[in-house]
C-alpha positions as CSV (number, residue, x, y, z in Angstrom):
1,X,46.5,13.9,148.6
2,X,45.7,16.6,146.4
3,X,47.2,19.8,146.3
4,X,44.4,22.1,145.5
5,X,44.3,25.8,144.6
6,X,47.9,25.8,143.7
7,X,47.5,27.7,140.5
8,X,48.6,25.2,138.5
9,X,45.3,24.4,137.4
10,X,44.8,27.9,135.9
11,X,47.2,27.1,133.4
12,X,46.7,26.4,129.7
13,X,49.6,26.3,127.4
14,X,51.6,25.2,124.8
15,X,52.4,21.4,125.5
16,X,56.1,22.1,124.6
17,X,56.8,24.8,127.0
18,X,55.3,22.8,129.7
19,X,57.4,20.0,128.8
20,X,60.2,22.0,128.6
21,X,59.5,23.3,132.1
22,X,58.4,19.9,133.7
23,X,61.8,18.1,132.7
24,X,63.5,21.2,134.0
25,X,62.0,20.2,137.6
26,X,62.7,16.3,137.3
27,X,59.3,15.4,136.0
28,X,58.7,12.4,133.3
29,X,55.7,12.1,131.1
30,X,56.9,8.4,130.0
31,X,54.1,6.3,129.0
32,X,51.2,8.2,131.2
33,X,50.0,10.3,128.0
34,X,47.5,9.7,125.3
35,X,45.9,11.2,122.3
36,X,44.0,14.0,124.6
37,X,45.7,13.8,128.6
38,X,49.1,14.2,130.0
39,X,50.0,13.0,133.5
40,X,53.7,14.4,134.6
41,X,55.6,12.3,137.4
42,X,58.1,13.1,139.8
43,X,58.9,10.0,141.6
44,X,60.5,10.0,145.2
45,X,61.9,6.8,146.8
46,X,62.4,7.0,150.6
47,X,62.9,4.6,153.2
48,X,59.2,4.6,153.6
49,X,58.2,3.9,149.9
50,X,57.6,4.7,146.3
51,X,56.1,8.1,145.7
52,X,54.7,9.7,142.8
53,X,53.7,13.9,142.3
54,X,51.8,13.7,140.1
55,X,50.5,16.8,137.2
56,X,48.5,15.9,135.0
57,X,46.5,17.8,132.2
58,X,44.4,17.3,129.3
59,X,44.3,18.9,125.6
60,X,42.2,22.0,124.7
61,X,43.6,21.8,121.1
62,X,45.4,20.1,119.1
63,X,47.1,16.5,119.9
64,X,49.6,15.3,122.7
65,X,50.8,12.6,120.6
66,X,51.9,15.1,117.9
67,X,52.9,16.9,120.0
68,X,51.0,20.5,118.7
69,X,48.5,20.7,121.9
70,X,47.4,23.6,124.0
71,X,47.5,21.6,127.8
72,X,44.9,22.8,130.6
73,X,46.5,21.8,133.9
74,X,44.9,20.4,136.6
75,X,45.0,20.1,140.8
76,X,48.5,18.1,141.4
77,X,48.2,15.3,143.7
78,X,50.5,12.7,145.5
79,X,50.3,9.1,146.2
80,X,52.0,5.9,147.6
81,X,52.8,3.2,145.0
82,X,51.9,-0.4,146.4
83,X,53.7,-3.3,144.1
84,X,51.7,-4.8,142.5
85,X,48.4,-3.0,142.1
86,X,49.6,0.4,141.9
87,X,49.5,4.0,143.3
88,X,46.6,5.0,146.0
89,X,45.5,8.4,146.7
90,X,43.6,8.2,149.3
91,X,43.0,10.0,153.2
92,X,44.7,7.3,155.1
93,X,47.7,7.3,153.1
94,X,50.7,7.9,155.4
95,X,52.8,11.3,153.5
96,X,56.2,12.0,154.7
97,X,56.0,15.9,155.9
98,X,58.9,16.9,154.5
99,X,57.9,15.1,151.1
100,X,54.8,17.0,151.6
101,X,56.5,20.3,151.9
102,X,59.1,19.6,149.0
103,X,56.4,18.7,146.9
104,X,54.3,22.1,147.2
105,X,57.9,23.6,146.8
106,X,58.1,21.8,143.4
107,X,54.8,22.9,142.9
108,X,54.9,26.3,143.0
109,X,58.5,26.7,141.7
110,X,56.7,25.2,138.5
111,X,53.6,27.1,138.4
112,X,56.2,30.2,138.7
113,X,58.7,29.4,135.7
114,X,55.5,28.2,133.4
115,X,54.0,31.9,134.0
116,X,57.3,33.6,133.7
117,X,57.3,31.6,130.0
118,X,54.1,32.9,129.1
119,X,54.7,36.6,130.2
């Protein structure tokens, strides 16, 4: 499930505020980064599964692993992890609604405290 036109994907900034403001909102980068993309996880165990929001973004300058880039966001999207091949994404993908609804939440209460930052 993608969460489209969420703003998020409008934003391009300094890769240490937006880790500052990803941790703030539970996120993880762990080992989903490398030299030029980013992929931010918040991870939600229920009774029905393993899910991941996911945020990721990739480097208009500079270098993640240094940790000196300028990140351009992209679309967030949400998926079911499956042990052991991994997370899907797709349509018939079963999504808790009020996952669904805390997740564009997260979203947005993000999207608002990155472009507080930058004002």
């Amino acid at each position: 499930m993608v969460f489209e036109n969420s703003g998020i994907e409008n934003i391009v900034a300094d890769q240490t505020l937006i880790q500052h403001v990803m941790n703030k909102h539970g996120f993880n980068l762990g080992g989903h980064w490398d030299y030029e993309r980013v992929t931010y996880d918040l991870k939600y165990q229920l009774e029905e599964g393993v899910y991941y929001l996911r945020i990721p973004g990739y480097a208009v300058d500079g270098d993640v692993g240094a940790k000196n880039a300028t990140l351009q966001m992209m679309d967030p999207y949400l998926g079911k992890h499956y042990y052991p091949t991994g997370i899907e994404y797709g349509e018939d993908e079963y999504f808790p609604e009020a996952m669904v609804e805390h997740c564009k939440r997260t979203i947005m209460n993000v999207y608002h405290d990155i472009r507080a930052l930058l004002a």
